[in-house]
C-alpha positions in Angstrom: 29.1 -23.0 -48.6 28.2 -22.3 -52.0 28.7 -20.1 -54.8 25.5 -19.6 -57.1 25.5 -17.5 -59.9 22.4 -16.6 -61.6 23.1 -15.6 -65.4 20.6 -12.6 -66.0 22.4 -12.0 -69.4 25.0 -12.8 -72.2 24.3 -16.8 -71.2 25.1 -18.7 -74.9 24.8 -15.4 -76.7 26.5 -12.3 -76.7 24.7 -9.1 -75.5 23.5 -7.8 -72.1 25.8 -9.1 -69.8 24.3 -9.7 -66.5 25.9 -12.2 -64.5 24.5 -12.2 -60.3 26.9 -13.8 -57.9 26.1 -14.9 -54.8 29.0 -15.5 -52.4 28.7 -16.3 -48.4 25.8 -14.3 -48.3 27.1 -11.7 -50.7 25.1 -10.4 -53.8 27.2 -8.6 -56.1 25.9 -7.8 -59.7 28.6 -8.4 -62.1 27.5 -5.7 -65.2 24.1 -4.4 -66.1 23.7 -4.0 -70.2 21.3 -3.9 -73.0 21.1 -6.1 -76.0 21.4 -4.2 -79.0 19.6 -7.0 -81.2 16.4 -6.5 -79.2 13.8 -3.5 -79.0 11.3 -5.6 -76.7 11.2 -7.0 -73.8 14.6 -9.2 -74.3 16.3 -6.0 -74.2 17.4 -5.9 -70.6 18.2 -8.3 -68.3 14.8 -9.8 -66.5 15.4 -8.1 -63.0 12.5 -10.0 -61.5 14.8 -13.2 -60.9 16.9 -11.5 -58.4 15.5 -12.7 -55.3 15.1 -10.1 -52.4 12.7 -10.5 -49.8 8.9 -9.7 -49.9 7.8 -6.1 -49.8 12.0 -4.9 -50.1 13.8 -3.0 -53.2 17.3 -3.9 -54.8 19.1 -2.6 -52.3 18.3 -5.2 -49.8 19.1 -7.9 -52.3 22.1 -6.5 -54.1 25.4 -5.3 -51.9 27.1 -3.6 -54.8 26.8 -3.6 -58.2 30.3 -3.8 -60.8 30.2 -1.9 -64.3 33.7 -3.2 -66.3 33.2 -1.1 -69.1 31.3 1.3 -71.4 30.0 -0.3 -73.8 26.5 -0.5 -74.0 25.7 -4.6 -73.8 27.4 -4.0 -70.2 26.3 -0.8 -68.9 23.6 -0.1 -70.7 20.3 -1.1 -68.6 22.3 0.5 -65.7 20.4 3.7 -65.7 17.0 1.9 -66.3 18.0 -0.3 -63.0 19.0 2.1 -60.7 16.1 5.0 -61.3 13.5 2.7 -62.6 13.4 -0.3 -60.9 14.9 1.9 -58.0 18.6 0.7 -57.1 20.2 2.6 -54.5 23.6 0.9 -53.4 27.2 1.2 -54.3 28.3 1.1 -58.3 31.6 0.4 -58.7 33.7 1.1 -62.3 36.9 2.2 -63.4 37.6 6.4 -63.8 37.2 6.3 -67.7 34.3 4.4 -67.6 32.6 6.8 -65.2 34.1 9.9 -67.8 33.0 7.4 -70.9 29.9 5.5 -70.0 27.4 8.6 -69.5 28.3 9.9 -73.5 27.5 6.4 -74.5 24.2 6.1 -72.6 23.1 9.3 -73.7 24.0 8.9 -77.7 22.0 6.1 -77.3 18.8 7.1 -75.4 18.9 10.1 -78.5 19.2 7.8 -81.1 16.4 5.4 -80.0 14.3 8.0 -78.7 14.6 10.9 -80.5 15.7 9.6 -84.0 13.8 6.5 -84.8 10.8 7.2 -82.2 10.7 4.7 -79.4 9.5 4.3 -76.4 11.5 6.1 -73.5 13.2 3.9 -71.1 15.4 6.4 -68.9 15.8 10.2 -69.1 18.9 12.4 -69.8 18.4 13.2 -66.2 18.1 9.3 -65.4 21.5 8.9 -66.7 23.0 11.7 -64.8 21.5 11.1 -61.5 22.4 7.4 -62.0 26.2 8.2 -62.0 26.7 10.4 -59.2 26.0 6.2 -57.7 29.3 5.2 -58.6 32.2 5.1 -56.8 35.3 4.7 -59.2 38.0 2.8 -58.6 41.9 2.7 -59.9 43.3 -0.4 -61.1 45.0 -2.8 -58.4 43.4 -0.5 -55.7 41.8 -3.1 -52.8 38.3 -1.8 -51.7 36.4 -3.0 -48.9 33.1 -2.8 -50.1 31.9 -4.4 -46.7 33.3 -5.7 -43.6 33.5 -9.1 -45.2 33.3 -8.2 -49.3 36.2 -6.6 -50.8 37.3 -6.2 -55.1 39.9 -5.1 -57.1 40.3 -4.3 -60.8 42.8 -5.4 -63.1 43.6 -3.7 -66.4 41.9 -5.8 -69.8 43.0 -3.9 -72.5 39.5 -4.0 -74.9 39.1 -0.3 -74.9 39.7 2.4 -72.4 39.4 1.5 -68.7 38.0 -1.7 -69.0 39.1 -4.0 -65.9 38.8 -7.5 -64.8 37.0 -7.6 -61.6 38.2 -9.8 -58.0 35.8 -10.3 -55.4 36.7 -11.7 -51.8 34.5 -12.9 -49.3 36.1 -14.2 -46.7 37.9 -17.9 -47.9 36.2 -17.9 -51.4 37.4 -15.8 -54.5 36.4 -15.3 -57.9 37.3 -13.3 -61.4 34.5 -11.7 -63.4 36.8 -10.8 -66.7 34.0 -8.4 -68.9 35.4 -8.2 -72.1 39.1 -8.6 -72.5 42.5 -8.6 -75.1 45.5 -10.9 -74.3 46.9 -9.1 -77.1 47.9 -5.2 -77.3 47.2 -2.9 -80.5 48.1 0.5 -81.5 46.1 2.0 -78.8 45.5 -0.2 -75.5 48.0 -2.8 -73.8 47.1 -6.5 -73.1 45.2 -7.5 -70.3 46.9 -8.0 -67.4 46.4 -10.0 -63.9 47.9 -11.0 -61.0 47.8 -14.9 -60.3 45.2 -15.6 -58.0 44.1 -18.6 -56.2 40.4 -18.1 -57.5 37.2 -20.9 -56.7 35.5 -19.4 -60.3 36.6 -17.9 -63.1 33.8 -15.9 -65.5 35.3 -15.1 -68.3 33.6 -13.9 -72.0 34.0 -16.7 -75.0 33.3 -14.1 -78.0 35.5 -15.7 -80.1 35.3 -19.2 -78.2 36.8 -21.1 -81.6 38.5 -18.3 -83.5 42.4 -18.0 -83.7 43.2 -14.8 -84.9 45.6 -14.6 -87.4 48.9 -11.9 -87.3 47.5 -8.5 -86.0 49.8 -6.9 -89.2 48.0 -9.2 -91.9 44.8 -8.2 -90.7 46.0 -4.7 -91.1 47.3 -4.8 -94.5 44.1 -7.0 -95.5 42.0 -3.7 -94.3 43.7 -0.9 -95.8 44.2 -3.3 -99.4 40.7 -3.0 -99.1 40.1 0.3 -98.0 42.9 1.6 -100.7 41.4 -0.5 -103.6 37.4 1.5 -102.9 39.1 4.7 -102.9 41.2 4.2 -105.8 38.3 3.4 -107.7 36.0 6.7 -106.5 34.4 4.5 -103.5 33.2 5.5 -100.5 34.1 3.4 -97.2 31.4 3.0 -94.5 33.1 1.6 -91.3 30.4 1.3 -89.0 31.8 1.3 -85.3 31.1 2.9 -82.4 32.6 5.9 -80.4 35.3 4.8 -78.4 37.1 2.0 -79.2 38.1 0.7 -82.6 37.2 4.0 -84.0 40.5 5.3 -82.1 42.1 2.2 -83.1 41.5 2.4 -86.8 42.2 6.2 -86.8 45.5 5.5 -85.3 45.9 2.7 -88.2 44.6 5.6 -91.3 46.1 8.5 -90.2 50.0 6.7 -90.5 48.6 5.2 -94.1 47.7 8.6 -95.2 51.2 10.2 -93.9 53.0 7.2 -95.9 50.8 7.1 -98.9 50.4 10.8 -99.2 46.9 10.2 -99.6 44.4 13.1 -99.8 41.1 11.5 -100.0 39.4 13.1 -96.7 38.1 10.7 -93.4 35.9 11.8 -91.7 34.1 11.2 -88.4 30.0 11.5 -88.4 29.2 12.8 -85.0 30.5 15.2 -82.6 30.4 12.6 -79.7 34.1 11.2 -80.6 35.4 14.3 -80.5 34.4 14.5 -76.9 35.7 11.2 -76.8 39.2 12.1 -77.9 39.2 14.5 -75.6 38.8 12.3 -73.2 41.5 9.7 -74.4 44.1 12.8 -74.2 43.3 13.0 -70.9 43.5 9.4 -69.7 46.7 8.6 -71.4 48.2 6.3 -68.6 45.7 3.9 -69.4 46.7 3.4 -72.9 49.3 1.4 -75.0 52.9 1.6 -74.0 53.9 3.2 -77.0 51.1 5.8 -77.0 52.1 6.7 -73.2 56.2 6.7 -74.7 55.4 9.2 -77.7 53.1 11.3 -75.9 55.3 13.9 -75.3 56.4 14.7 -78.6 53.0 13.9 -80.5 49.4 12.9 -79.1 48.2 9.8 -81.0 44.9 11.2 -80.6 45.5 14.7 -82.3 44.0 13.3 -85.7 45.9 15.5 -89.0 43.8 14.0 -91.5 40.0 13.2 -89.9 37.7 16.0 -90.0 33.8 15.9 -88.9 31.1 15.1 -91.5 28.0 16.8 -91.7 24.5 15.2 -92.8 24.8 17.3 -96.4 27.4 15.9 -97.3 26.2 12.1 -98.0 25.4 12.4 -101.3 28.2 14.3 -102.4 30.5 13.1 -105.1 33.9 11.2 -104.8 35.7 9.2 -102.8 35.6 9.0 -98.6 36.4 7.2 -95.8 33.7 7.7 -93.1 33.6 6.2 -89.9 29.7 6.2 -88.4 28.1 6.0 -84.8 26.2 3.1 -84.0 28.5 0.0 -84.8 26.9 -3.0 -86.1 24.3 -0.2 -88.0 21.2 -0.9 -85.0 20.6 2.4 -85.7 21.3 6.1 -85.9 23.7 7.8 -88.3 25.3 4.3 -89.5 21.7 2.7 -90.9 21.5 6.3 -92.5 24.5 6.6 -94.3 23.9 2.6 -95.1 20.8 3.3 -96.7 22.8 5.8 -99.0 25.8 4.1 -100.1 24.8 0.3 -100.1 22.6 0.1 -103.3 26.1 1.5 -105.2 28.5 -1.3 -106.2 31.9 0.7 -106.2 31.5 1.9 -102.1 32.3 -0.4 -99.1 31.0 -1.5 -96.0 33.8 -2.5 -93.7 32.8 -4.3 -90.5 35.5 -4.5 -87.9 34.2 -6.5 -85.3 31.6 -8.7 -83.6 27.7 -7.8 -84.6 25.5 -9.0 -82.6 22.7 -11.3 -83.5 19.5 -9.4 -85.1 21.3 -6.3 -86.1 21.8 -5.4 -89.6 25.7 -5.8 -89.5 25.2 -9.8 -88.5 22.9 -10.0 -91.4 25.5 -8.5 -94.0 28.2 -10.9 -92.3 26.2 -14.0 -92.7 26.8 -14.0 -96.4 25.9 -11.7 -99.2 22.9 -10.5 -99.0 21.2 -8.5 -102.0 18.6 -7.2 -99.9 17.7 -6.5 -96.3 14.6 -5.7 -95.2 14.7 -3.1 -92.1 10.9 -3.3 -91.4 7.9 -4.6 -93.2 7.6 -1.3 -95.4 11.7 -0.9 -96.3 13.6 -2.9 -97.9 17.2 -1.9 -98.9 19.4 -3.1 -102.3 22.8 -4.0 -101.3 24.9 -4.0 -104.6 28.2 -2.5 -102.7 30.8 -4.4 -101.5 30.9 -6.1 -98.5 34.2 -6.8 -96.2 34.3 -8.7 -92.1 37.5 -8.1 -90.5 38.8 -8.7 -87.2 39.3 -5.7 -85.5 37.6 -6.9 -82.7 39.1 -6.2 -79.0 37.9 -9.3 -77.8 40.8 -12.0 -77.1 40.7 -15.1 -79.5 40.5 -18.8 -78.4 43.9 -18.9 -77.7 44.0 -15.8 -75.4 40.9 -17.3 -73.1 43.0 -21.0 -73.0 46.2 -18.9 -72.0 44.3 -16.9 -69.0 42.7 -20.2 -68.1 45.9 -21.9 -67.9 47.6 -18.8 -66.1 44.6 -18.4 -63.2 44.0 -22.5 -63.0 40.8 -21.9 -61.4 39.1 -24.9 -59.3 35.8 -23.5 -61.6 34.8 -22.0 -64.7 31.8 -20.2 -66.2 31.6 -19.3 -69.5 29.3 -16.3 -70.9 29.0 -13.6 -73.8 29.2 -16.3 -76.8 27.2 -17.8 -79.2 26.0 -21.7 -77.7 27.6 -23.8 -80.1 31.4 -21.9 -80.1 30.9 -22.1 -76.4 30.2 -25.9 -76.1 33.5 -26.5 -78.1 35.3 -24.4 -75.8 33.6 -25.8 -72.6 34.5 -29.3 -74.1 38.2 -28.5 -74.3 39.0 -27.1 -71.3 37.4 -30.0 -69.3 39.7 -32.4 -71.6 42.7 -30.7 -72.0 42.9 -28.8 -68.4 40.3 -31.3 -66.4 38.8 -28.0 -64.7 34.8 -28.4 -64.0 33.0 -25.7 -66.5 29.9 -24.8 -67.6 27.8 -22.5 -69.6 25.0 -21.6 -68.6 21.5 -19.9 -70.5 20.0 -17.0 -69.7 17.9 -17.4 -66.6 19.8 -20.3 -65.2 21.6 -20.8 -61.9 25.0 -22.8 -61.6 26.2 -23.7 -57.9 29.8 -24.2 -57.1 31.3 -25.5 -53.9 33.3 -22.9 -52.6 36.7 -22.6 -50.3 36.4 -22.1 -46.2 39.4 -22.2 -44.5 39.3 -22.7 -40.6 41.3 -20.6 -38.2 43.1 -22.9 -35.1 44.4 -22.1 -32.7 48.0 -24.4 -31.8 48.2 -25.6 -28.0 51.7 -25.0 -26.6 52.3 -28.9 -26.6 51.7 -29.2 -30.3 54.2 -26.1 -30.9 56.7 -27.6 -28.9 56.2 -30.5 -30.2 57.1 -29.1 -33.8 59.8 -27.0 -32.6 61.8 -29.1 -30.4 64.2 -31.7 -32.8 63.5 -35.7 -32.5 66.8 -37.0 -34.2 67.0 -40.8 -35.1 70.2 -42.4 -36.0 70.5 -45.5 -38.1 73.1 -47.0 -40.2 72.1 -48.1 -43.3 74.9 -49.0 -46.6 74.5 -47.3 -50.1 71.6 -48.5 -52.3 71.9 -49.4 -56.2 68.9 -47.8 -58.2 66.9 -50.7 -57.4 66.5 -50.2 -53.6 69.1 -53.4 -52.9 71.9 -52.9 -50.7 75.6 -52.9 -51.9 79.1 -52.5 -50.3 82.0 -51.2 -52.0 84.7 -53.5 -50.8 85.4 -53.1 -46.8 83.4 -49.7 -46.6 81.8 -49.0 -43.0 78.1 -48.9 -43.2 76.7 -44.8 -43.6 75.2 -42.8 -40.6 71.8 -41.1 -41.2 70.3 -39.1 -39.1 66.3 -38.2 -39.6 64.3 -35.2 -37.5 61.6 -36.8 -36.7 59.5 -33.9 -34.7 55.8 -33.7 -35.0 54.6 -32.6 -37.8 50.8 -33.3 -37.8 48.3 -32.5 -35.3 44.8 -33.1 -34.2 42.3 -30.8 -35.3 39.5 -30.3 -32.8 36.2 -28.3 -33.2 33.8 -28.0 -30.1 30.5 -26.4 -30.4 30.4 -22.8 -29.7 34.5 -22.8 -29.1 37.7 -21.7 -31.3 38.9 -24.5 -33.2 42.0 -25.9 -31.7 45.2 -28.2 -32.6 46.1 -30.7 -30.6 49.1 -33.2 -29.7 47.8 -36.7 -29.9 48.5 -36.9 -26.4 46.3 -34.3 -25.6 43.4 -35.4 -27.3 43.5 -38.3 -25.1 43.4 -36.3 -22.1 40.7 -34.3 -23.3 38.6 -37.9 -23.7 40.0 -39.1 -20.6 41.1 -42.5 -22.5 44.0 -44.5 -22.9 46.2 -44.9 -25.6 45.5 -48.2 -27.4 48.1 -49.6 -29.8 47.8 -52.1 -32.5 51.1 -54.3 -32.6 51.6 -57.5 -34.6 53.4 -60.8 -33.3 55.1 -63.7 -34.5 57.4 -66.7 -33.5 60.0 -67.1 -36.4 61.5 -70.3 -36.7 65.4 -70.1 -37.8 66.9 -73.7 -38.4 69.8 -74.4 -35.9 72.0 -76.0 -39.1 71.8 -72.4 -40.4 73.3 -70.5 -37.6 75.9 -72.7 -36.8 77.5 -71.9 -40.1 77.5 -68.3 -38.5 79.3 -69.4 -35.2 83.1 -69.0 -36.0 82.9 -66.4 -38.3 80.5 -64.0 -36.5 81.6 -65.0 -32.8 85.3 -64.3 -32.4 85.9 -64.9 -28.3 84.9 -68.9 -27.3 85.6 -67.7 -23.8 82.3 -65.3 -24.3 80.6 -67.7 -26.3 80.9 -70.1 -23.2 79.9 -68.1 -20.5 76.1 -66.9 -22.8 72.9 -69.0 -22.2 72.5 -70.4 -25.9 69.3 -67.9 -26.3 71.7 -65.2 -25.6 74.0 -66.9 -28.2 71.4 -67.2 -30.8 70.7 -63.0 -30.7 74.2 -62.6 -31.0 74.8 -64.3 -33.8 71.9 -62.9 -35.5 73.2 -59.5 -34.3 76.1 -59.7 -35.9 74.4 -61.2 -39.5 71.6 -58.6 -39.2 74.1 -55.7 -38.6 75.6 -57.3 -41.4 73.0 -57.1 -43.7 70.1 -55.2 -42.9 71.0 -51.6 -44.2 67.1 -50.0 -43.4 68.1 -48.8 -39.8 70.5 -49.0 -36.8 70.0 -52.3 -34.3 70.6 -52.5 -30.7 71.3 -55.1 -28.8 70.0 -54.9 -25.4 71.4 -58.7 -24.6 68.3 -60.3 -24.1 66.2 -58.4 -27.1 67.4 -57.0 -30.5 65.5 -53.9 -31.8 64.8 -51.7 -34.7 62.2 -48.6 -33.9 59.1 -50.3 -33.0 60.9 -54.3 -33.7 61.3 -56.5 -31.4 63.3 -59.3 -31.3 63.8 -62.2 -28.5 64.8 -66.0 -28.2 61.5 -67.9 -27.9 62.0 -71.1 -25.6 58.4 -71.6 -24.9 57.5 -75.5 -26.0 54.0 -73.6 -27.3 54.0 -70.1 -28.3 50.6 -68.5 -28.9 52.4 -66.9 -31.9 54.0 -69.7 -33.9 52.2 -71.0 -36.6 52.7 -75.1 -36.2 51.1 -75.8 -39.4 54.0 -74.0 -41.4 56.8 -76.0 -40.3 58.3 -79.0 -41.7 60.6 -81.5 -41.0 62.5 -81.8 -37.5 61.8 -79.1 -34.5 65.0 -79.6 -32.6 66.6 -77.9 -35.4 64.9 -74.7 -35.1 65.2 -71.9 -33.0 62.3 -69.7 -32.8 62.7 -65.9 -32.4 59.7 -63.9 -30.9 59.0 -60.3 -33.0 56.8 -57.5 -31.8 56.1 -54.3 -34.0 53.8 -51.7 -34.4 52.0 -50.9 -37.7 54.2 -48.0 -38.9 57.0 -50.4 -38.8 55.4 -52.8 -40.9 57.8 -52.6 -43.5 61.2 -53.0 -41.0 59.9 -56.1 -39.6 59.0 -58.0 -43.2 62.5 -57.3 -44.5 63.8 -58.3 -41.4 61.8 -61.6 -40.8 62.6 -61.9 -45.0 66.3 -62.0 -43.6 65.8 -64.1 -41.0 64.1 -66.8 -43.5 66.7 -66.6 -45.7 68.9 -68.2 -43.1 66.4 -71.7 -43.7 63.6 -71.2 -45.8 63.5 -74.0 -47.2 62.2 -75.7 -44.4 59.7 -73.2 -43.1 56.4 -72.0 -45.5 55.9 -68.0 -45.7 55.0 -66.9 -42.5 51.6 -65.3 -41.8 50.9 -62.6 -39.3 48.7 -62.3 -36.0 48.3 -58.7 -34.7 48.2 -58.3 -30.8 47.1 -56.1 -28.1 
């Protein structure tokens, strides 16, 4: 199983964010937008690429489609999609996005269509019959698109109602971010997110090697600026759009003006953002903190000092701050007002965000331009001053590192940023996190393995096998930091006492049948085998000179000593130096055998033992006493140390011993 996600948009540039994910069989389309550089065929998302079967529509090869925001470069070809190319299934977005994405769509179509002349791409109607799709959603609410498909949204800050989006199909998970703020402003909270045990991440890179500096220089830096035009009879043009940082920045003016006392007027250029204030008043619980706190006593959005501008008023004399509808002039009133004010060197152009590629804001950011040609027959003089600041509500570097590190994904993509930003960022979170990520271009296709869990079902053996306790006892003395045994002075040797239940099964998957765990023992049933074990044997030779040492000390009773074959004598005394020394477990003595676990211990008196390694012995036999040892492989380590004791008592006369495994 496989996720493949096909990258219809916003892949190593920023604009039209189109991302198609394919999960288990799922197709969910992750944002539909426009790219506000373009006016030909680059500016939607090539739809063709989806594949659907031969002679079918979208709705056969999309299950649901997932808007996280208004902003045009997500949302924008979403009307086009759905009653052009014919769409019929589920659209899922937030409430305000549903209330705020049909005023965008339609300032847009008007200023493209019926302002500057172009070719119509959806109707006024389009747009409204296209909404009545979409199903909206509250943040953190679970909805089962499907039987098997089911999403949630999380809150991103950005600008109103914009969410992070979850999608579940069956084992395998994933986060589609949009656009996103780890850090809140005057207006909107920081994005927030549970922590999810996700196969992918997508997440946006805008700002892929930008750190922001402190949110209150950046303010100061913009009203210095702003103050400083005015002051000398300027006029400010802040290109921005609607909703967003136009709410931001009035928030930011209007608490200037009430300090400074300031009565040059601001004004807004459209009557669209009053519909959008409206709007904001109404979805207040998705707003800042302090906004929700204050709202009571004052409305943040209840503007004292922005009026509306009229058209007749450009020209007019003194000084004015005027906000203007499209951002990143593509267009519209913005380009209008710009073609005004720009040739005069005391007004300002203020830029408070990203500008996308081909639009007139990115060619005033990319240095300072004199001129700029709109089309082959206009060219405009730019004499006024020009000044970028980021008021953008895209997270930095830092914030996409600090969501990456909170999510730890086992995958990441990364989309809506310019290629070379992105490949830095790409290159640091493999480094510094080792997560696999990747960046793909428009048009291309990245697969990632994806999680399937297995239900089993437990046989009564193996749960009572788990359940019932298994205690060992041993004996073992205190251990310095080193893992060497110590006594402290005459201290009795500690009890332990280890559970030592079942704790691993046998998982068993027959065709066309539940998978099942098994007790070993079961499994062996089911084959009708027998168990085979793997033990290893050797004859250790222990030199007679050795023991004797042993025989007053460790042997008390001469009457006992007597009435023992000398075999029986031999286990005894090493019973009594083993218990002694070995501190890794408890020994029985079962008279004729010693054991530990799985060791095995016995007095050898065979003249030849199949186990005893002739060539390793030196000097003369009858001085020896050879000890047969059994053990299984999981006691590998019990039976070195002890044969390692057991050559201590004469190893000088007998070479490391080597091992032969049995049975």
């Amino acid at each position: 199983m496989a996720i493949d996600c096909l990258v219809l948009g916003a892949g190593q540039e920023v604009g039209k964010s189109c991302v198609i994910a394919s999960i288990n069989d799922k197709r969910i389309m992750f944002d539909c937008g426009m790219h506000m550089g373009h006016v030909d065929h680059r500016r939607y998302p090539d739809f063709s690429r989806i594949p659907r079967p031969q002679g079918t529509g979208f709705d056969r090869a999309i299950d649901c489609i997932i808007i996280t925001h208004f902003h045009l470069d997500h949302v924008g070809a979403l009307p086009y999609f759905t009653e052009v190319c014919g769409y019929g299934g589920p659209i899922y977005m937030t409430y305000p996005t549903k209330a705020l994405a049909p005023l965008m769509l339609e300032d847009y179509r008007k200023v493209m269509v019926e302002r500057r002349g172009e070719e119509e791409q959806f109707t006024a109607d389009h747009i409204v019959e296209c909404m009545k799709k979409v199903i909206p959603v509250d943040l953190k609410q679970t909805v089962q698109v499907d039987k098997d498909l089911q999403i949630r949204a999380y809150y991103a800050g950005h600008v109103l109602g914009a969410a992070m989006f979850y999608a579940k199909v069956g084992d395998t998970a994933i986060v589609y971010t949009g656009d996103y703020n780890m850090t809140p402003d005057r207006h909107l909270g920081a994005a927030q997110i549970d922590r999810l045990h996700l196969d992918l991440l997508i997440t946006e890179s805008t700002y892929a090697t930008t750190i922001r500096d402190s949110k209150y220089g950046r303010e100061r830096e913009f009203l210095k600026a702003v103050h400083k035009c005015i002051g000398g009879g300027g006029k400010v043009l802040i290109p921005t759009f609607a909703l967003g940082r136009a709410q931001e920045l009035c928030i930011l003016l209007e608490d200037y003006w009430e300090r400074m006392n300031l009565k040059v007027p601001i004004y807004f250029s459209a009557g669209l953002t009053i519909q959008a204030n409206m709007y904001y008043k109404m979805l207040i619980s998705w707003t800042s903190q302090k906004i929700k706190e204050t709202y009571s006593t004052r409305n943040a959005f209840d503007f004292k000092y922005v009026t509306n501008f009229d058209r007749s008023m450009i020209d007019a004399p003194g000084p004015c701050v005027l906000f203007a509808t499209p951002g990143m002039i593509i267009g519209g009133f913005s380009l209008e007002v710009f073609k005004h004010w720009a040739p005069a060197e005391k007004n300002l152009i203020t830029l408070p965000g990203y500008c996308g590629v081909g639009t007139i804001g990115h060619k005033l950011m990319s240095g300072k331009p004199t001129k700029i040609d709109l089309d082959k027959d206009t060219q405009i003089d730019v004499r006024c001053q020009i000044h970028q600041l980021s008021f953008s509500p895209h997270t930095d570097a830092k914030g996409i590192m600090d969501l990456v590190k909170f999510l730890s994904p086992k995958n990441i993509i990364l989309v809506h940023g310019e290629k070379p930003k992105i490949a830095i960022l790409k290159g640091r979170i493999k480094s510094e996190l080792g997560i696999p990520c990747y960046d793909p271009a428009n048009n291309e296709t990245v697969s990632i393995p994806s999680t399937h869990y297995v239900k089993a079902v437990a046989s009564d053996t193996f749960i009572r096998s788990c359940s019932h306790p298994n205690f060992k006892f041993s004996k073992s003395s205190m251990e310095d930091g080193h893992g060497s045994s110590f006594k402290l002075g005459n201290s009795a040797p500690q009890l332990q006492v280890s559970d030592e239940r079942v704790a691993e099964g046998i998982l068993v998957i027959e065709k066309s049948k539940k998978a099942k765990v098994l007790h070993q023992e079961e499994l062996l049933q089911m084959l009708g085998e027998k168990e085979n074990k793997v033990q290893f044997a050797y004859c250790c030779p222990v030199r007679i000179g050795n023991l004797e040492e042993t025989k007053s000390t460790d042997i008390t009773s001469t009457n006992d000593k007597l009435s023992m074959t000398d075999g029986s004598l031999w286990l005894q005394i090493l019973f009594a130096r083993l218990s002694d020394e070995f501190s890794g477990g408890n020994i029985q003595d079962f008279g004729e055998h010693l054991q530990v676990e799985s060791f095995r211990m016995s007095t050898c008196l065979k003249e030849t033992c199949p186990y005893r390694i002739d060539e390793t012995l030196q000097g003369n036999r009858s001085e020896l006493v050879f000890f047969c040892c059994t053990w299984s492989v999981a006691d590998e380590k019990i039976a070195q140390r002890i044969i390692s004791i057991l050559k201590n008592f004469g190893s000088s006369a007998v070479k490391r011993n080597s091992l032969v495994p049995i049975g």
